[in-house]
C-alpha positions in Angstrom: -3.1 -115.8 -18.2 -5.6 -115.3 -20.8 -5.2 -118.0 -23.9 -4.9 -115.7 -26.7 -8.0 -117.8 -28.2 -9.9 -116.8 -25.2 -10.3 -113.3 -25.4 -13.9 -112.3 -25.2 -15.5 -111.6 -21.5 -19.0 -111.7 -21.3 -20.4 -109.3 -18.9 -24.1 -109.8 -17.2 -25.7 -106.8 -16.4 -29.0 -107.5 -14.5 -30.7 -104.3 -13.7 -34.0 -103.9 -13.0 -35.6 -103.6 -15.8 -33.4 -105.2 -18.3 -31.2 -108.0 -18.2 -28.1 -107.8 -20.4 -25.0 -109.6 -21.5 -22.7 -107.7 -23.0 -19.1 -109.5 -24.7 -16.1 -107.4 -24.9 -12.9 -108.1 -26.7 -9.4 -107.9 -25.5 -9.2 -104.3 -26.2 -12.6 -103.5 -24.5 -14.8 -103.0 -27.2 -18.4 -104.1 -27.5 -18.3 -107.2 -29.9 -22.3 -108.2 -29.2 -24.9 -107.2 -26.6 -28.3 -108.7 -25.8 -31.2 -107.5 -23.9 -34.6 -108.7 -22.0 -36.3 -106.6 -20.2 -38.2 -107.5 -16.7 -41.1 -106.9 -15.4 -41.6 -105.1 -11.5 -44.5 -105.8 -9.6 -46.4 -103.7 -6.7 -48.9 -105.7 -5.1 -49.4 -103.0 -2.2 -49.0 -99.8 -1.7 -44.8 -99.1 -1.3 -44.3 -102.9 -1.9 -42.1 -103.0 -5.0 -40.9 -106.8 -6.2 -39.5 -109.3 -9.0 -39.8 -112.5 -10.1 -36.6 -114.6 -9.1 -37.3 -117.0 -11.3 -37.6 -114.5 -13.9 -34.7 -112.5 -13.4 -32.6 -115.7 -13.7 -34.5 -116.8 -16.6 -34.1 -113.7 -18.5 -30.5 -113.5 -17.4 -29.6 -116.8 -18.7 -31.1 -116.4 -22.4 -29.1 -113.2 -23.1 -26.1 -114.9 -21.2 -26.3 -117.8 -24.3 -27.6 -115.2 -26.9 -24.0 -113.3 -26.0 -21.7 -117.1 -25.8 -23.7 -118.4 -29.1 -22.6 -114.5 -31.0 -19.1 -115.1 -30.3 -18.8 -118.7 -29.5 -18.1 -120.9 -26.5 -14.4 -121.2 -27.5 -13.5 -117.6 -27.4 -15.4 -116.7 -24.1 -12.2 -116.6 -21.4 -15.0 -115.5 -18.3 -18.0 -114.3 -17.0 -18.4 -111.3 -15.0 -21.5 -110.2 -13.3 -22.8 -106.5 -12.1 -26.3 -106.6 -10.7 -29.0 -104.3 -9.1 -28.4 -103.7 -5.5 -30.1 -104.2 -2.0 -32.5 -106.4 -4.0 -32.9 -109.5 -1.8 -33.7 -112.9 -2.2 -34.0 -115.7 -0.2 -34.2 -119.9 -1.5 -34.0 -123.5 -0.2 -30.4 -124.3 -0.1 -32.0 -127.8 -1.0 -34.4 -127.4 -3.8 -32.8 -123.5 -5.0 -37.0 -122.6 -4.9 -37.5 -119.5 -4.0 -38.8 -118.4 -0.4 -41.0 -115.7 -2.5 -40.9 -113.1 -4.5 -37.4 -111.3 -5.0 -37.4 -107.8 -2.7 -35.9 -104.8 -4.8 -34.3 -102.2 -3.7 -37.4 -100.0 -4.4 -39.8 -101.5 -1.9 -40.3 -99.7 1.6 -42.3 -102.6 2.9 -40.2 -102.3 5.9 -40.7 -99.0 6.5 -42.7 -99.6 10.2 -39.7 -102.1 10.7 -37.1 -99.4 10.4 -39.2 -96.6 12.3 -39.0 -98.9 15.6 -35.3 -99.0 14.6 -35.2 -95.4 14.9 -37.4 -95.2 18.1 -35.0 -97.8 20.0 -31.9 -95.0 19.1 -30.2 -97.9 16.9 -29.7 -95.6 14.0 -26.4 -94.1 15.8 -24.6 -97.8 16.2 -25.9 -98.9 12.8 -24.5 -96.0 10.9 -21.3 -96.4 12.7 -20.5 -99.9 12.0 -22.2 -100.5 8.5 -21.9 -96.7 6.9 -25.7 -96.8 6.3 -28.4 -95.2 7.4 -31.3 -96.6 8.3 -33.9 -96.8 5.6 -35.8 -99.8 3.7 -33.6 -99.5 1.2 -31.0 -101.7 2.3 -31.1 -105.6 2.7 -31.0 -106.3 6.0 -34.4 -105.6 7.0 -35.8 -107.2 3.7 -34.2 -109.8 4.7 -35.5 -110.5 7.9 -38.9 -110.0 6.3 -38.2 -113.2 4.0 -37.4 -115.1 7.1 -41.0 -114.1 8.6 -42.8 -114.8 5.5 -42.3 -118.6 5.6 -43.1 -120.8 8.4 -40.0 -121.6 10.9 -37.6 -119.3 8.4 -35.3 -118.1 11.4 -34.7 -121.6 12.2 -34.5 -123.3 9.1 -31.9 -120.6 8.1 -30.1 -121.3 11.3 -29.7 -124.6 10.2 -28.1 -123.6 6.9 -31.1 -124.9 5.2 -32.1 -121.2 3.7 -29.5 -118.6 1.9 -30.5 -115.5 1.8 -28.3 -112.7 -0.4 -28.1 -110.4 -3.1 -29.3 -111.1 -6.9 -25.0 -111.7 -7.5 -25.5 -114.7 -4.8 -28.9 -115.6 -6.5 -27.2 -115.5 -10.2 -23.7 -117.3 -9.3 -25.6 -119.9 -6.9 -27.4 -120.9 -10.3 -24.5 -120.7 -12.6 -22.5 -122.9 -10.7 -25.3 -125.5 -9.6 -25.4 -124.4 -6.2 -21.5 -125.1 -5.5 -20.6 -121.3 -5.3 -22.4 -119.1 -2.6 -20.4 -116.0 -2.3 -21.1 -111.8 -2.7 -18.7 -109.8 -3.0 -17.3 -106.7 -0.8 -19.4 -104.1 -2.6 -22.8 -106.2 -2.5 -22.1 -107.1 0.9 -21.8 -103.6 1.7 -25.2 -102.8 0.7 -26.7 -105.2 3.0 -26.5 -103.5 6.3 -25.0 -106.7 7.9 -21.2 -105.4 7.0 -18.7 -104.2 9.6 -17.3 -101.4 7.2 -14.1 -101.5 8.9 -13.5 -104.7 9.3 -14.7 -106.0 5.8 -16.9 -109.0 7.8 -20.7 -110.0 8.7 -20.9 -107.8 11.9 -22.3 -110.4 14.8 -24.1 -107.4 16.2 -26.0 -106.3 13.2 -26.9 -109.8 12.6 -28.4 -110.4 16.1 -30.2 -106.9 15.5 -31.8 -108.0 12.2 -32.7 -111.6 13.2 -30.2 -113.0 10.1 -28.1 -116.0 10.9 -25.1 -116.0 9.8 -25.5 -119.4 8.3 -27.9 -117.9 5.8 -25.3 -115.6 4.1 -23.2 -116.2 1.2 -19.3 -116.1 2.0 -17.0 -112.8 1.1 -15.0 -112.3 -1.8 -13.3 -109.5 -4.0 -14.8 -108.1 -6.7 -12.4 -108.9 -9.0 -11.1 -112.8 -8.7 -12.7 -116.5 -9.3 -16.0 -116.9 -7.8 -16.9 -120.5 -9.2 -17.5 -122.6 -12.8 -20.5 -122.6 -14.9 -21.6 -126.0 -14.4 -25.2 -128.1 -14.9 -26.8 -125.7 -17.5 -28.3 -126.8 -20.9 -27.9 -123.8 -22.2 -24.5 -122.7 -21.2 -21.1 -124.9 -21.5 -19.8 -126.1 -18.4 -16.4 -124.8 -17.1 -16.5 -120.8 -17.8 -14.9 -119.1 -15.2 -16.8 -116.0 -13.3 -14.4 -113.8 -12.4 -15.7 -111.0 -11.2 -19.1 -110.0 -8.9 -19.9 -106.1 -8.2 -22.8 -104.0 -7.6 -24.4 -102.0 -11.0 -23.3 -98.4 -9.7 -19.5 -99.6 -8.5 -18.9 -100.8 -11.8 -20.1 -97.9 -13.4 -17.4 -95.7 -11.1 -14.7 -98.2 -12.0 -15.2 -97.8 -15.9 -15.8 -94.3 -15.6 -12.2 -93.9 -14.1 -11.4 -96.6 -12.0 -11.4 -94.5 -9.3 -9.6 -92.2 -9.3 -10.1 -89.1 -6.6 -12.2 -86.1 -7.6 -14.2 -88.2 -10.2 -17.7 -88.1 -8.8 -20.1 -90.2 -10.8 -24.1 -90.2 -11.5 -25.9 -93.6 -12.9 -29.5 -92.4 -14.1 -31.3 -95.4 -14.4 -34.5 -96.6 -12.7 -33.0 -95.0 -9.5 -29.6 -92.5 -9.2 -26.6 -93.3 -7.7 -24.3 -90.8 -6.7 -21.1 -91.6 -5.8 -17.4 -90.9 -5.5 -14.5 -92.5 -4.0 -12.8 -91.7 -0.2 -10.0 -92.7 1.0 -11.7 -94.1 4.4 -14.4 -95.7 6.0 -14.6 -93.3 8.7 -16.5 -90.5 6.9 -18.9 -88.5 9.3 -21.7 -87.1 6.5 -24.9 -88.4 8.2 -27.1 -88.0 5.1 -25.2 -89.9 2.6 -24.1 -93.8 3.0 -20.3 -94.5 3.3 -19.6 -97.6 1.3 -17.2 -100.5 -0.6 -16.8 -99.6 -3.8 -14.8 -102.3 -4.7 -12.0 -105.2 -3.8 -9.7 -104.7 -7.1 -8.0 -108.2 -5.5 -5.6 -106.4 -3.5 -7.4 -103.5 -1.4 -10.5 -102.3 -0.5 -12.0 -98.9 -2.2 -14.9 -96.9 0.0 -17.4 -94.8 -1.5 -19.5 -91.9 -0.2 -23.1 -92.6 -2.2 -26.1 -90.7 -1.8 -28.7 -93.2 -3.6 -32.0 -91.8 -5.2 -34.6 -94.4 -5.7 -36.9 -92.6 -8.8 -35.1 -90.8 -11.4 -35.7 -92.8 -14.9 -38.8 -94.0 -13.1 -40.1 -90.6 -12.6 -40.1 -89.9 -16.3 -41.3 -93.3 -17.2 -44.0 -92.6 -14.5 -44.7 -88.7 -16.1 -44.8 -90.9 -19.3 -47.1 -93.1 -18.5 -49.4 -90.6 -16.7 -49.8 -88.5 -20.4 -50.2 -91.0 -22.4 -46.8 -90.3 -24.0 -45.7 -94.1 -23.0 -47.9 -95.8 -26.0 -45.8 -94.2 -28.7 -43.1 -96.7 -30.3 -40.1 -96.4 -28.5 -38.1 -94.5 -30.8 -41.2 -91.7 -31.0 -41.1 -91.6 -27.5 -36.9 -91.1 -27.2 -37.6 -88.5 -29.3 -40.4 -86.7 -28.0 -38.6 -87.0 -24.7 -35.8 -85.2 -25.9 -38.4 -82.8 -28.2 -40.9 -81.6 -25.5 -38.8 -80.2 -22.3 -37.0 -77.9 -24.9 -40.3 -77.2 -26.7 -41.4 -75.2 -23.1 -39.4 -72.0 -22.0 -40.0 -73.5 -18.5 -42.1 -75.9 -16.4 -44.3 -72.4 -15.7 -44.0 -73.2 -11.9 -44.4 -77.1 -11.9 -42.2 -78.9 -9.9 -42.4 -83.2 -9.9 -41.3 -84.6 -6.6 -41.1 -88.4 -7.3 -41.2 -89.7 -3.9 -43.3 -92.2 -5.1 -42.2 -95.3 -2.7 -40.6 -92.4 -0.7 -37.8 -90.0 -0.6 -33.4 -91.7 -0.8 -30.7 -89.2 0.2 -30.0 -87.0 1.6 -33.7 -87.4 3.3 -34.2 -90.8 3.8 -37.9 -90.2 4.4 -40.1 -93.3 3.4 -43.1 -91.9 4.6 -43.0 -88.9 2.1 -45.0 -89.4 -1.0 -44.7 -87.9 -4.2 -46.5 -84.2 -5.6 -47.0 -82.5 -8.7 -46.9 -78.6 -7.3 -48.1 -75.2 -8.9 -50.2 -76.4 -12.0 -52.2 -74.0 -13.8 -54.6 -73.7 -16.6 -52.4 -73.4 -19.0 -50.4 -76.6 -18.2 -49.8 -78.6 -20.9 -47.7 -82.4 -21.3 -44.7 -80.8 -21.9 -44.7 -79.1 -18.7 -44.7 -82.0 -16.6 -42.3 -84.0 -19.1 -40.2 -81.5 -19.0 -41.0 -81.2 -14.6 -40.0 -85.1 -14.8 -36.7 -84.4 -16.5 -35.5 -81.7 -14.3 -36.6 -83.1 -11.5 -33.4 -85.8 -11.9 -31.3 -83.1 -12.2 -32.3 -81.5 -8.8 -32.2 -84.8 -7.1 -28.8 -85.2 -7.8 -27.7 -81.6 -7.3 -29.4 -81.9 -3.9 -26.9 -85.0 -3.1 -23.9 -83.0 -4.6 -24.5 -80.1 -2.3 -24.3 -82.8 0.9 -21.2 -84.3 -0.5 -19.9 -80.8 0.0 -19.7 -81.3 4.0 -16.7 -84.2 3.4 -13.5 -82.8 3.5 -11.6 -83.8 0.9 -14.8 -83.7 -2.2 -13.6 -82.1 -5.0 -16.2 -81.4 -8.1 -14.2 -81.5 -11.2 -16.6 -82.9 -13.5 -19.8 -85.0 -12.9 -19.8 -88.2 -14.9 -22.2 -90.1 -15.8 -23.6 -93.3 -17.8 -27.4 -95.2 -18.3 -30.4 -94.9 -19.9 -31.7 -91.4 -19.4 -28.5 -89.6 -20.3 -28.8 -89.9 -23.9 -31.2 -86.8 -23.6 -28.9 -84.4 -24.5 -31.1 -81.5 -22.9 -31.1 -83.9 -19.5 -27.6 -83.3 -19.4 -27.4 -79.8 -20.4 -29.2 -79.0 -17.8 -27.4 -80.7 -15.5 -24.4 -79.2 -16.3 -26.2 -75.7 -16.2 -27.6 -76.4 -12.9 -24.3 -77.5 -10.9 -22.2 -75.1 -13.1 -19.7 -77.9 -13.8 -19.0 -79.9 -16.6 -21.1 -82.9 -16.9 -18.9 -85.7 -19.0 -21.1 -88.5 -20.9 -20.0 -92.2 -21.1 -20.3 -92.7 -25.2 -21.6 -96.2 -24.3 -24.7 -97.4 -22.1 -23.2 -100.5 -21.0 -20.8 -99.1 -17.9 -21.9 -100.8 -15.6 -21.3 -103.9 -17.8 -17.7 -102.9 -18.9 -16.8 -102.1 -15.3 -17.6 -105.7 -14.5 -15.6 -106.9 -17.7 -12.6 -105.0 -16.5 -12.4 -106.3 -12.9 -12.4 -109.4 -14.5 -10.0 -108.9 -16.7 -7.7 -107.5 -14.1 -8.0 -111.0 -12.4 -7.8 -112.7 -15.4 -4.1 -111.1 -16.9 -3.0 -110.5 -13.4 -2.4 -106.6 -13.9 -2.3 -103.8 -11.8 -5.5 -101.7 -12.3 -4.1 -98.8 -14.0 -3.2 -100.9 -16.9 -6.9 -101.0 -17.7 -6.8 -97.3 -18.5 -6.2 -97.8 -22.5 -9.8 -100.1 -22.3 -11.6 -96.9 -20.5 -14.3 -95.5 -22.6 -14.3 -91.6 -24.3 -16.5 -89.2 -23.0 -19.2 -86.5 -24.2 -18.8 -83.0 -22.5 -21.7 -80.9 -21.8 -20.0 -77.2 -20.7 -22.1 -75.2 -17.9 -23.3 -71.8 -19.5 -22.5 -69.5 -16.4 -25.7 -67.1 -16.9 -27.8 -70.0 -17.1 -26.5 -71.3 -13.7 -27.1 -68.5 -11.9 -30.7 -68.3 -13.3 -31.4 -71.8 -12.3 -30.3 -71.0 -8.6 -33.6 -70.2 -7.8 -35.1 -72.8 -9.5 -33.4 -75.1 -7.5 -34.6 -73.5 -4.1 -38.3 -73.8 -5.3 -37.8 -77.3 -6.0 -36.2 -78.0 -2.4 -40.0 -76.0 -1.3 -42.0 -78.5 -3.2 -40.1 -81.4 -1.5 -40.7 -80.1 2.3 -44.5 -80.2 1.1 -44.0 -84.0 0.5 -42.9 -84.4 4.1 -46.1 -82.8 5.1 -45.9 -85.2 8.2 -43.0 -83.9 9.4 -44.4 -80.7 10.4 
């Protein structure tokens, strides 16, 4: 139980491009929140990476800014949610880094995965670990961190390497290197998870030249992972209590799951998911996946993952110019200039700029700007940027149709971008449903808070509910919907054009 001095959980949320540590009270509310943002490097074309180092550094500041704002003696745990597929490998010795941290972004594997394809593996990997096979996912990043570094298979098969996810990376730290664990829902983003049987899968391993000596153990989402322990900056003995991937957490504080609440994340990349009863769920195009362990049963997710939605604007941004206005100018203007336009006048923005996610898992397609015209102007393609989120996600929606038991209610949905109230207008216009706003940015955060909690009081997870944020609702204008029908088909034009190999 929770000593009633104790009751502040302090929730890391390291995304990609910001770290942040946000405390909530007893009663869920936001009591303080810091932020640092990080930096993403591409040193080749499709290569997309981070600083480890840096992303621990920047997550341990805001993790003290957060315990020094409401002090050490009321913080009862930590709790972590974290970027996925990111990978990073380090000297189980020394904790150096083997390189640079891989995100989720970078499709440096691409050639890797295309021999994958060739050799007919794609059928046996899908069945066993849900995903399909893309760079996206871990596995092959992985592998590629072994080959980097001289005699990296074998040192790793001698335990003397760990490779995982940034939650390994971050709790490995924490706790001086006496915790190396994941939990289900990072695991499951690895491609090294036998969905069904909740364990590292010896064939996918053999496949992907990982030794299983190199991977962090298995744990729920929601229980006791380790102490802080070694850190100047942080007091030793705080428990972490809960470990899950950004986008999970973001379902579970939506609604904590409950069926027929499909949720969007629009952040760097989209995630699109909602929660299934099974494993066993036959919709090639889309990954099947853990949501969460809640500490007594496993939660699967069907997930179609987009990797450049807030990056496509931020790339439209830069691109114009409109990037070196002050922050709050450019929130503004981004907000200000799509509904300054009647329309795009025929521009459509395919951001496949490392590639296209779901439903086309196509790395080799690269991104277009289609049907400019003399009269063209910046708020055009702002406004080409915007929408083009809102088709991405519709075109995963419509995939998610195929599964039996999907049921559209309402789309909900939480980060950066949807504070642009004509983003999600649109939204709702386009899918003809309502689209139902998260009142705070920090889901992903609070999701991760509440698992902890859970573990922490001992409850059952509907108990949580009263903690659960409100939500804004943007209502679908019928007429409108209709009209942007045939948007939508010129947009799914412009993105065979990407795919110009294909033909």
């Amino acid at each position: 139980m929770v000593s009633v001095n104790k009751d502040i959980i302090i929730a890391l949320d390291e995304g990609t491009t910001n770290a942040k540590a946000v405390a909530f009270d007893s009663q869920g509310q936001i009591v303080a929140r810091f932020s640092r943002p990080l930096t993403i490097d591409t040193p080749h074309q499709g290569w997309v990476e981070q600083s480890a180092e840096k992303l621990l550094e920047a997550s341990l500041v805001v993790l003290t800014q957060a315990i020094n704002a409401v002090g050490a003696d009321r913080v009862a745990a930590l709790a972590i949610s974290n970027q996925r597929e990111t990978a990073v490998g380090w000297y189980r010795n020394s904790g150096q880094p083997l390189g640079a941290a891989i995100t989720w972004q970078c499709s440096r594997t691409a050639d890797f995965c295309q021999s994958l394809r060739q050799q007919h593996r794609e059928g046996q990997i899908k069945a066993t670990t849900g995903l399909p096979v893309t760079p996206l996912f871990s596995a092959s990043k992985m592998r590629w961190l072994l080959q980097s570094v001289p005699n990296g298979e074998a040192l790793a098969q001698q335990g003397e390497i760990c490779l995982g996810t940034v939650d390994s990376w971050l709790l490995w730290n924490l706790t001086q290197g006496e915790a190396f664990c994941c939990d289900y829902s990072n695991a499951s983003r690895t491609q090294l998870l036998n969905l069904q049987r909740g364990e590292w899968d010896s064939e996918m391993l053999e496949l992907f030249q990982i030794p299983r000596a190199a991977l962090p153990d298995i744990r729920p989402s929601s229980g006791l992972f380790g102490y802080t322990k070694g850190l100047e900056i942080i007091p030793d003995g705080i428990a972490i209590m809960a470990m899950i991937g950004d986008s999970h957490a973001a379902l579970f504080a939506h609604s904590l799951g409950a069926q027929g609440c499909v949720k969007a994340t629009y952040g760097t990349g989209s995630s699109v998911m909602v929660p299934v009863n099974s494993a066993l769920c036959d919709v090639n195009a889309l990954a099947t996946t853990v949501a969460w362990h809640d500490g007594e049963r496993l939660v699967y997710g069907l997930e179609g993952n987009i990797p450049h939605t807030g990056d496509a604007v931020a790339w439209m941004a830069d691109s114009t110019g409109l990037s070196e206005l002050p922050e709050a100018e450019l929130t503004q203007a981004l907000n200000s200039l799509p509904a300054s336009v009647e329309s795009t006048l025929g521009v459509y923005f395919v951001p496949a700029l490392t590639g296209l996610g779901a439903p086309w898992w196509d790395e080799n397609a690269r991104g277009l700007i289609h049907g400019l015209s003399r009269g063209t102007r910046r708020a055009h393609l702002i406004r080409a940027a915007l929408e083009s989120i809102t088709y991405q996600i519709a075109d995963v929606i419509t995939v998610m149709r195929q599964y039996g038991d999907f049921d559209l209610q309402a789309l909900m949905v939480d980060g950066g971008p949807t504070k642009n109230d004509w983003l999600m207008q649109y939204q709702a216009d386009l899918l003809g449903c309502p689209v139902m706003r998260s009142d705070i940015p920090e889901l992903s955060a609070m999701g991760a808070a509440l698992l902890a909690r859970k573990a922490l009081l001992g409850i059952d997870s509907e108990q949580l509910r009263p903690c659960l944020p409100e939500h804004i609702i943007f209502t679908p204008d019928p007429q409108r919907h209709l009209r942007l029908q045939l948007r939508w088909q010129e947009w799914q034009s412009a993105v065979e054009r990407t795919r110009w190999h294909k033909q």
